[in-house]
N, C-alpha and C positions, 0 to 999 in steps of 0.2 A: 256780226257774223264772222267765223270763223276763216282763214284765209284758204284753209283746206276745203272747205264748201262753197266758197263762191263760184262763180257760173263765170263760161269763157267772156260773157259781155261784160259782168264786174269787174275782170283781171282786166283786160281793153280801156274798161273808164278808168280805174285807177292808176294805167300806164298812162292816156290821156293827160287826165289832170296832174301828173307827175311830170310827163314831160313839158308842159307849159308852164309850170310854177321856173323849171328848170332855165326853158327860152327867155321867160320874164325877170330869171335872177339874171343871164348873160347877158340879157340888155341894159341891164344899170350898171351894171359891174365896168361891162366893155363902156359906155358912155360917160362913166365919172374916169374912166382910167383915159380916155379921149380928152379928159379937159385938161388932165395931168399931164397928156403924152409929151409935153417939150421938157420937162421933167424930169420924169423917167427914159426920155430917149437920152437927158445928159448922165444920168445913172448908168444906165445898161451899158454905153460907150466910155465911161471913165477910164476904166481900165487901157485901153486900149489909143486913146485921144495921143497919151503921152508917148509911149514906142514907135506911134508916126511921127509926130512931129519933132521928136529926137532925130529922125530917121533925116528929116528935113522936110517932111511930105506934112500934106493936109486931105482933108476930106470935103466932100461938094456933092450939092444935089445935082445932079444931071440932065434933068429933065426939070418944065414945071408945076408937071402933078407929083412929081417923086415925093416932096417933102408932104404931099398932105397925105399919100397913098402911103407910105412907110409911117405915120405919126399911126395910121389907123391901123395899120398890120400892129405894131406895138402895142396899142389900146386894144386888139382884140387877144395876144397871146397877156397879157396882163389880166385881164377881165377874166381869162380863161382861169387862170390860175387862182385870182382872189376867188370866184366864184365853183372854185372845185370844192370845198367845202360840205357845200349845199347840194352840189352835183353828187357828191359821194353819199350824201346822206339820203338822196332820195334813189339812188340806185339800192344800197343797203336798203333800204326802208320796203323798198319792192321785193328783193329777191330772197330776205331775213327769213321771212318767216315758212318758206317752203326746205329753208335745210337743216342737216341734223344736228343734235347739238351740240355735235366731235365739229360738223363743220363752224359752227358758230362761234367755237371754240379756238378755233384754226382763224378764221378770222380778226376777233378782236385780240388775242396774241400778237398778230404778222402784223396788221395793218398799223398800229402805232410805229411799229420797226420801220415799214417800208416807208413812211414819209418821211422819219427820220435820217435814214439812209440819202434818200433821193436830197432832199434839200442839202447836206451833208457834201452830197457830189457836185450839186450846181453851184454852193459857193467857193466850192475849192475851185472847181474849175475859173469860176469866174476871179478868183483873187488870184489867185497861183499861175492855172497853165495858161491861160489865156493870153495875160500879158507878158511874156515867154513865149509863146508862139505866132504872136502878132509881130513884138521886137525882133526876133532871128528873120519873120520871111522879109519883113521890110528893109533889114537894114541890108540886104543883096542890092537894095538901087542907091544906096547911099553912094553917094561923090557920082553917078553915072547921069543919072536924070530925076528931076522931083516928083515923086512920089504925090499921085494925084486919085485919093479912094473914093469911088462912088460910095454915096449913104446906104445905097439900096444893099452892094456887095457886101458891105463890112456889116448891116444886120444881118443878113444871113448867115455870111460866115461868125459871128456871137453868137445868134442863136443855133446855129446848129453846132457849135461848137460845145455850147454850154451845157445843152439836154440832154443827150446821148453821153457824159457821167451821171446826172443822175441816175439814168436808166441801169449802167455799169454796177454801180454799189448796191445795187439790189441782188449783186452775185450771191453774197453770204446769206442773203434771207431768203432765196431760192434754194441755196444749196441746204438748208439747216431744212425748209420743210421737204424736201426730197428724202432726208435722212433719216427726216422719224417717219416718214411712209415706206420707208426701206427701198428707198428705187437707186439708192446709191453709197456707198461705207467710206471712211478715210481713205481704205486702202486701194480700194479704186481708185477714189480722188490722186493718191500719190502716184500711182500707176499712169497716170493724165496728163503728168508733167509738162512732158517733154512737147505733145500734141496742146497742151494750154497754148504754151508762147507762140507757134504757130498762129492756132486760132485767137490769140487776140491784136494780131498783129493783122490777121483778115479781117478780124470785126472792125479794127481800127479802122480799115482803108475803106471800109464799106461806110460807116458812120460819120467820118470825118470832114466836112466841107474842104477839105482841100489836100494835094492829091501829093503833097510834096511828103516825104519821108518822117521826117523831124516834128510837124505837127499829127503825123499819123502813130510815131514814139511819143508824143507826148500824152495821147492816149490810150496808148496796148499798152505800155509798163504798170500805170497804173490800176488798168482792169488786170493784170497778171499777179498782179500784189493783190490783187480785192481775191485771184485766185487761189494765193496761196493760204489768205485769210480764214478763205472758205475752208481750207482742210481743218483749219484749226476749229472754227464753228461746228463741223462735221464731228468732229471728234469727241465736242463736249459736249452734242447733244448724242451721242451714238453712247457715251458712258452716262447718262443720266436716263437714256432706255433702258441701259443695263443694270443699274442701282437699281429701277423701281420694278425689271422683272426681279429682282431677287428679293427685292421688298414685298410681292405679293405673291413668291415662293415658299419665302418664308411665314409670309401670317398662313398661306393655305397649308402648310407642314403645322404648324400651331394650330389651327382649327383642328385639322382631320387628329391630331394628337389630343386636343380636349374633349371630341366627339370618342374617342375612346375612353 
């Protein structure tokens, strides 16, 4: 049966059994990545293990449910992610077939870009600014007192460190589909300038786990650049609107001239 003809109770069961397959893929995912999690909690902290303990500091669980309670928050943002996948495929797989086929078009376009993008930002962040912005704030307790990180603090401040660039580098593939829907030209964009650095200097202080200046720069310059980027993306898709209007100026000048 058609997706255009099914009845509100078919759409409901096939959101049902959609969202269960989903529940039962995040239960495996999240529970093999549980058996990994001492693992992957040495992975995710690599980066960062070393600018403390240069610093002279170490890290420590706190508490002692901390170390099973944070192995699980880990197994569930990992599970999350292996099993986005599957996630996206049954969101897609639900919402596919009721749109047009500019939007379906618009879709499998963006969506290979924007993943690319996104992992693109979390590993830079995680190779690059991360450990750079862990080394400068620690090394202020250097020679004063040792440097003693709870496990719980330093996940958070990782991951909320990490996420919020991938989300950033998704600037250029926002701005390029704004441009072919015309909601925005180059030359706006360049007109923006001056108001970009501001506002990524607020997004910075809003997205950033921590509240000090230097890790809040170490995220606006780089979403500023992902701004200036955008103009250029903007630009080469605003002349490749304009190649293929001329492209179907010209064959409709060549018909209406053969029809004579």
């Amino acid at each position: 049966m058609a997706r255009d003809r099914m009845t509100i109770t078919e759409h409901l069961e096939e959101l049902r059994r959609r969202l269960i397959w989903s529940a039962l893929t995040l239960v495996v995912t999240i529970g093999v990545s549980f058996a990994y999690a001492p693992r992957l909690f040495t992975v995710l902290l690599a980066p960062v293990i070393g600018p403390i303990q240069k610093a002279g500091g170490n890290i420590a669980f706190l508490g002692i449910t901390e170390g099973f309670l944070i192995q699980f928050r880990l197994a569930a943002y990992i599970g999350i992610v292996v099993a986005s996948p599957v996630l996206g495929y049954h969101i897609l797989a639900f919402i596919m077939p009721g749109l047009t086929p500019r939007e379906r078009r618009y879709i499998w376009t963006y969506l290979p870009a924007a993943v690319l993008l996104f992992v693109a930002g979390t590993v830079m962040a995680y190779l690059l600014f991360l450990p750079a912005a862990v080394g400068f704030l620690v090394g202020f307790t250097r020679g004063q007192a040792q440097t003693l990180v709870s496990v719980n603090n330093l996940i958070s401040f990782v991951t909320g460190f990490i996420m919020p660039f991938g989300l950033v580098f998704e600037l250029p593939l926002v701005v390029a589909l704004l441009t072919r829907l015309g909601l925005v030209t180059p030359r706006f964009l360049r007109r923006m300038r001056k108001y970009a650095v501001l506002l990524a200097f607020v997004v910075a202080a809003v997205i950033t786990p921590s509240p000090d200046i230097i890790t809040q720069s170490l995220v606006a310059l780089p979403l500023y650049g992902l701004f200036e980027s955008s103009i250029v993306v903007s630009r080469l898709v605003r002349r490749s609107m304009d190649r293929r209007r001329e492209q179907e100026a010209a064959e409709d000048t060549d018909a209406a001239g053969g029809g004579e």
